[in-house]
C-alpha positions as CSV (number, residue, x, y, z in Angstrom):
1,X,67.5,70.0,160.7
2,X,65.1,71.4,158.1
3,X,65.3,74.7,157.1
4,X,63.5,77.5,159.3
5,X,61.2,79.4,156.8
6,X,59.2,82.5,158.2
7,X,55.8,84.2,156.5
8,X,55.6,87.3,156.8
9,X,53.0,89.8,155.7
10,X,54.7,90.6,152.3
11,X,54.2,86.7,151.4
12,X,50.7,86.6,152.5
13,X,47.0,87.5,150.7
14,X,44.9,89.3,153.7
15,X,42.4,89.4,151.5
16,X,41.6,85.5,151.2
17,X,40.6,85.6,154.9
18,X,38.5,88.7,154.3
19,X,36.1,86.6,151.6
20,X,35.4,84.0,154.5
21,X,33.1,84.1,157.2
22,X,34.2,83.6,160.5
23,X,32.6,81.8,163.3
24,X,34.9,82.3,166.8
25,X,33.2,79.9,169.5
26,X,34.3,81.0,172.8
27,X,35.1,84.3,174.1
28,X,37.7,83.7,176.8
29,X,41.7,85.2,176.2
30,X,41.9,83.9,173.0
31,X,38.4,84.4,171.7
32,X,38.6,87.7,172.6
33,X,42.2,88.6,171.5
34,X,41.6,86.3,167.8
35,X,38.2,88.1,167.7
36,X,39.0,91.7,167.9
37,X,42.1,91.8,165.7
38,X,40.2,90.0,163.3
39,X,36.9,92.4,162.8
40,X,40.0,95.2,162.9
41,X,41.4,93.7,160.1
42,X,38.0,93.8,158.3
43,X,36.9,90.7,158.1
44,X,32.9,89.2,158.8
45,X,33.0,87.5,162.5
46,X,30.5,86.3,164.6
47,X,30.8,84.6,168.2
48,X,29.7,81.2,169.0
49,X,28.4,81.4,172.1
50,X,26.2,79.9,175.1
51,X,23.0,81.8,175.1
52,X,22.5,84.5,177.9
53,X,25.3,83.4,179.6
54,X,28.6,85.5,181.1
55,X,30.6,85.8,177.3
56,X,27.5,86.4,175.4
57,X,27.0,89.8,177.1
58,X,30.5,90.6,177.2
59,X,30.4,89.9,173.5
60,X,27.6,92.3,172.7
61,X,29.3,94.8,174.7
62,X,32.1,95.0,172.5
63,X,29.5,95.3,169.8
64,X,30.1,92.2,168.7
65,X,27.8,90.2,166.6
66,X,26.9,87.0,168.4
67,X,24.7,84.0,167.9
68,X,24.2,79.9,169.5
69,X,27.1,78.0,168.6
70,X,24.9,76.0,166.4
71,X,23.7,79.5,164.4
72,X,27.2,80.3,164.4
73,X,28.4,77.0,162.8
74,X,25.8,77.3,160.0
75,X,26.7,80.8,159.4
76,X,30.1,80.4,159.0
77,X,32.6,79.2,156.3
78,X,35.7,78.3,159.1
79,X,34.6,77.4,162.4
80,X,37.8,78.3,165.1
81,X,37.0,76.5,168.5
82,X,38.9,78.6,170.8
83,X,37.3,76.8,174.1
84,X,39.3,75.3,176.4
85,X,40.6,72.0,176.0
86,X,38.8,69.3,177.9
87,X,35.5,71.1,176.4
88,X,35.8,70.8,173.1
89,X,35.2,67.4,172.3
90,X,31.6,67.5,174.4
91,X,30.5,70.5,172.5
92,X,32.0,70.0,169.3
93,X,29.9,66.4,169.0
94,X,26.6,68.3,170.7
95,X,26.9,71.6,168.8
96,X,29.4,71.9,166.0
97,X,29.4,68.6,164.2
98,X,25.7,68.4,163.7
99,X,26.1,71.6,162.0
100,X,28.9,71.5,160.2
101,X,28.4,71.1,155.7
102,X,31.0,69.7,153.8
103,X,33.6,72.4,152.1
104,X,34.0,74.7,155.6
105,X,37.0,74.8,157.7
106,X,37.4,74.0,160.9
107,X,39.7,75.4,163.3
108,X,42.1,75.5,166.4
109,X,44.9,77.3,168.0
110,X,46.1,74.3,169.5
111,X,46.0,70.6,168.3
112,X,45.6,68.6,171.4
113,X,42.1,67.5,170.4
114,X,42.8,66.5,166.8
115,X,46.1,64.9,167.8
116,X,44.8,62.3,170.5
117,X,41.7,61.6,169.2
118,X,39.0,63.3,171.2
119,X,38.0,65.2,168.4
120,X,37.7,62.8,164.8
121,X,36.4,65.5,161.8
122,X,34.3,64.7,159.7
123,X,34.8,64.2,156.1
124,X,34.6,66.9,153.5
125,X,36.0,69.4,156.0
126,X,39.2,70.8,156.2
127,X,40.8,71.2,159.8
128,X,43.4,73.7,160.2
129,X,45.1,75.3,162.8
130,X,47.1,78.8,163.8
131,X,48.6,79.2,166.7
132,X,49.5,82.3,168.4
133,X,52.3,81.8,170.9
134,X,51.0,84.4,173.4
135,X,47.8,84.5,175.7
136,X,44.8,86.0,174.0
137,X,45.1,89.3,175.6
138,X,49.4,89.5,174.7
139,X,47.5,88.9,170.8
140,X,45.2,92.0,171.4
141,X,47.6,94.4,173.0
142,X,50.4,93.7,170.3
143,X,48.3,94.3,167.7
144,X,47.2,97.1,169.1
145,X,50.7,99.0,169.6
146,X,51.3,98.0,165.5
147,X,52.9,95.0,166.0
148,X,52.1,91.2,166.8
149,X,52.6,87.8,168.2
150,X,54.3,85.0,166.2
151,X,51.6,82.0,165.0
152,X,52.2,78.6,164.4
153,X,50.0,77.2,161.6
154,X,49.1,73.7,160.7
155,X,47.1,71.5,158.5
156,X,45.5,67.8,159.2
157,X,45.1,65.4,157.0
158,X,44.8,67.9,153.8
159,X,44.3,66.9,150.5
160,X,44.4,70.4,149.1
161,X,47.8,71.6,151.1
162,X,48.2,75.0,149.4
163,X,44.5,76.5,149.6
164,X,44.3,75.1,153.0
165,X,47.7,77.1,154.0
166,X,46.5,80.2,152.6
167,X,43.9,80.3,154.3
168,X,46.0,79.4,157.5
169,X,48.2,82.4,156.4
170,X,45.8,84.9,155.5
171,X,44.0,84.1,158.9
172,X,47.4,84.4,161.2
173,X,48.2,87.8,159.7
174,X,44.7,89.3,160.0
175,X,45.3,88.8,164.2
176,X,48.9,90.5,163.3
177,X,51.4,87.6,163.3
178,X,52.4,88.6,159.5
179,X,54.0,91.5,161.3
180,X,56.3,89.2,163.6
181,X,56.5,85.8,161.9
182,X,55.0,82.7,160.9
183,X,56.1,79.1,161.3
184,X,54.4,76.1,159.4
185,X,54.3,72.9,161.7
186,X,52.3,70.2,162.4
187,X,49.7,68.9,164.9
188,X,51.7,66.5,166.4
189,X,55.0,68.9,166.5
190,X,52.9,71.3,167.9
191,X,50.7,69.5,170.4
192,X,53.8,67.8,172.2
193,X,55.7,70.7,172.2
194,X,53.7,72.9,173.5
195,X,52.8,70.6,176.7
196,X,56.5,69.6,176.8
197,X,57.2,73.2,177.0
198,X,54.8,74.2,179.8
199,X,55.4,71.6,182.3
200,X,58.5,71.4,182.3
201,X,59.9,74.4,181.4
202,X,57.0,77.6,181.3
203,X,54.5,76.5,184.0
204,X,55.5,73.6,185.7
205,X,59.3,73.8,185.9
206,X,59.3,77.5,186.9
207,X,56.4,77.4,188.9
208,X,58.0,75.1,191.3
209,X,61.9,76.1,190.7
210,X,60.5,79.5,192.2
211,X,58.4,78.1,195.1
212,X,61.4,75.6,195.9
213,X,63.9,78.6,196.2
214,X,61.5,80.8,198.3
215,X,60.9,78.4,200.8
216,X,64.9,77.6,200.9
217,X,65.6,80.9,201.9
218,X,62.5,81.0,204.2
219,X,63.4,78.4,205.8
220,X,66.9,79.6,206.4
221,X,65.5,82.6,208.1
222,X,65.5,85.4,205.3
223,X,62.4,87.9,205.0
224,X,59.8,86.0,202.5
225,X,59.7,89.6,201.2
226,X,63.6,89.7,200.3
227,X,62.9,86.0,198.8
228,X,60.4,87.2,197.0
229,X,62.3,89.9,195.5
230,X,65.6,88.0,194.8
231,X,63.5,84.2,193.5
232,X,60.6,85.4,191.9
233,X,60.4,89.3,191.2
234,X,63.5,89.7,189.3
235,X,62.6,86.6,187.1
236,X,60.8,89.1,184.6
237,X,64.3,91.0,184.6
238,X,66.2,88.0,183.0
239,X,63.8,86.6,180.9
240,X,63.3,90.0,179.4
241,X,66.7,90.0,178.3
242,X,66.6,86.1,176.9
243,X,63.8,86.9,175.3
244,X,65.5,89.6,173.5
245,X,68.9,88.0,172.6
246,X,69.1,84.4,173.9
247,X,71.0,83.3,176.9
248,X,74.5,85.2,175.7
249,X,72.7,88.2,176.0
250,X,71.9,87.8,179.3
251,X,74.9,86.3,180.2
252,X,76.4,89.4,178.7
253,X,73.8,92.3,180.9
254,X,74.5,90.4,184.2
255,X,77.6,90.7,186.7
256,X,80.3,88.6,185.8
257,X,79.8,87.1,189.7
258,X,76.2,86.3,188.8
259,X,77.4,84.1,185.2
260,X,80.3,82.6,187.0
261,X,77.7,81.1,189.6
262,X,75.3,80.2,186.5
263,X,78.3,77.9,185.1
264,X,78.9,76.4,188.0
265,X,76.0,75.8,190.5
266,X,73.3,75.8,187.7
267,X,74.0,72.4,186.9
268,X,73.9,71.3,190.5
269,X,70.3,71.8,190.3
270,X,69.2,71.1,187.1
271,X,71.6,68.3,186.3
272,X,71.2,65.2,184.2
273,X,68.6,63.8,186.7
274,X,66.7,66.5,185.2
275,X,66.9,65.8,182.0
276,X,66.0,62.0,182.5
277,X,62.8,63.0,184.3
278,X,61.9,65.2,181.2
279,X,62.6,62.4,179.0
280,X,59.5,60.6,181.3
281,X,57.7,63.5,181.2
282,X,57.9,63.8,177.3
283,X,56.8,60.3,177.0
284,X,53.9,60.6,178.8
285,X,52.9,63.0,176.5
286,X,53.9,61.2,172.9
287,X,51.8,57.8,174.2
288,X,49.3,60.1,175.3
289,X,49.1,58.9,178.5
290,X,49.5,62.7,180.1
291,X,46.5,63.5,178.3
292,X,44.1,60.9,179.4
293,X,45.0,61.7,182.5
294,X,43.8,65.3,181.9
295,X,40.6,64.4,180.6
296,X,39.7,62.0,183.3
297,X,40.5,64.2,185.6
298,X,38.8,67.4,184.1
299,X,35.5,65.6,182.3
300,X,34.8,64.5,186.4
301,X,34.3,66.7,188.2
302,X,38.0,67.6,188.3
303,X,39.0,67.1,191.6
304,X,42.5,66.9,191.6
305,X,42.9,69.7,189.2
306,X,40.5,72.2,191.5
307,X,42.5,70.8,194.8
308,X,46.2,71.2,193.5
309,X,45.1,74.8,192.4
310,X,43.7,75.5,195.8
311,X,47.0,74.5,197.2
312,X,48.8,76.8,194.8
313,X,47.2,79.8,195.8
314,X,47.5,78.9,199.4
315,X,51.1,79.3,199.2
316,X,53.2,82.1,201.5
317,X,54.5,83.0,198.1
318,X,51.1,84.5,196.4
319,X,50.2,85.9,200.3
320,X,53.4,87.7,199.7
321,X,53.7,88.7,196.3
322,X,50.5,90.4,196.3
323,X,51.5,92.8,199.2
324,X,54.5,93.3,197.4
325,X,52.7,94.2,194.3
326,X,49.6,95.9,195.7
327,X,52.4,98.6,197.6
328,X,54.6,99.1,195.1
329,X,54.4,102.0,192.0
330,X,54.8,98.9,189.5
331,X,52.2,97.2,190.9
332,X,48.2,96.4,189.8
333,X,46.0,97.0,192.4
334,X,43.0,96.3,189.9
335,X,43.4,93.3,188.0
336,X,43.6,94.4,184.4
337,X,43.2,90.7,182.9
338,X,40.0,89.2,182.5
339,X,40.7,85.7,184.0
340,X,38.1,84.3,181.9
341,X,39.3,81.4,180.1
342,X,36.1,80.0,178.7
């Protein structure tokens, strides 16, 4: 295991960033969280974005300064494509690449495109990457309160590694992450882990560890609003305290009835079966197969994507949860989030 070494503030030059000019295309969560922090932290942005259309005014009013993509790209010194995934590659050949010069940086906050090949750079320009492990908005609140999300940064292919990761650096703590940590990585490491992590773990493996449970109970003939409560609800409660110490920590807050049944029925359900399925899963994703499937999916119309997320939403459990949220003093009757993620 290589040794874990952390960037903070103290080890970074803000300043470096603050000599560059910055060309954000996109202004969905991360767009808008990268964006903000960064003109807060005095440095020159601009937003690449599609003329007239739904970001461009929500830009302007923030009293932002925004252009085309294609004006953006010429303006700027590091491009950071903060557009979603399967739309990158379409607009970075249409928009980006004709426009790019040789000596500017071009940028992600996750490697997926670099890393399987829907994306191949051009020569004579760097491609970099910083990460924030948190949605956009999570970036924008934290910094806001003083504090900040951890980044990830990365570099591709460099053949100037140190002024490439100080420029990495400088960029991560100008959107706060100097004030929490920074890891260096790599595209690959990052790319894999990240969709290892959400499917089976964050998104996927929750998602339908909750919706299994709630229908248990429902089935057996307990309220939908108690299984709510007991499945999904008081998830929050327990990753709180993981996320604040590990697993002994929660271990340690919980009942000594509650950890006794973690030892010995947790395993019953996630068991070695499990693990061999993640193994398949994780495959998928190192050949690369998971993400043609993705693309094909998404760069057609994305029909399987749109009818699996209509059957999410269908389910008792969101019919549920929102009365439960919408009645309670803890809950948001107005949705504070901007679900934009373009």
């Amino acid at each position: 295991m290589s040794e874990l070494k952390i960037y903070m503030d103290k080890d970074i030059d803000q300043n470096i960033i603050k000599t560059k000019k910055i060309a954000i295309i996109g202004f969905g969560s991360q767009g808008y969280g990268q964006g903000l922090n960064l003109r807060d932290s005095g440095c020159d942005v601009v937003f690449g974005l599609r003329e007239n259309g739904i970001s461009w005014q929500k830009a302007k009013d923030y009293g932002l300064k925004v252009m085309s993509i294609k004006d953006a790209v010429k303006y700027a010194d590091i491009v950071q494509i903060l557009i979603p995934d399967e739309v990158q590659a379409d607009v970075y050949k249409n928009e980006i690449e004709p426009n790019l010069r040789e000596g500017q940086y071009l940028m992600f906050s996750h490697g997926f495109n670099i890393h399987y090949g829907f994306i191949k750079p051009q020569k004579g320009v760097s491609v970099i990457m910083v990460a924030p492990k948190a949605p956009g908005h999570t970036v924008r609140s934290e910094y806001v309160a003083g504090k900040g999300v951890p980044s990830l940064v990365a570099l591709y292919e460099s053949d100037k590694p140190k002024e490439d990761l100080s420029i990495a650096l400088s960029y991560a703590s100008a959107i706060g992450s100097g004030r929490t940590g920074i890891i260096e990585t790599s595209f690959r490491e990052e790319t894999e882990t990240d969709l290892f992590g959400e499917q089976a773990v964050l998104c996927g493996g929750c998602d339908f560890l909750i919706k299994n449970a709630f229908e248990t109970l429902v089935e057996a003939g307990y309220s939908p609003y108690m299984a709510y409560f007991e499945v999904c609800h008081e998830l929050k409660l327990i990753v709180d305290l993981i996320y604040q110490g590990g697993i002994e920590d929660m271990h340690y807050s919980v009942s000594n009835n509650a950890e006794y049944g973690d030892y010995t029925r947790g395993s019953r359900i996630i068991g070695s079966d499990v693990k061999s399925k993640m193994k398949k899963i994780l495959s998928e994703i190192q050949n690369g197969s998971y993400a043609k499937e993705f693309m094909s999916d998404m760069t057609t119309g994305g029909h399987k994507f749109n009818e699996l997320r209509k059957q999410s939403q269908n389910h008792l459990i969101e019919k549920i949860g929102s009365e439960i949220r919408s009645s309670f003093a803890w809950g948001h009757k107005d949705k504070l989030i901007d679900k934009n993620k373009n």
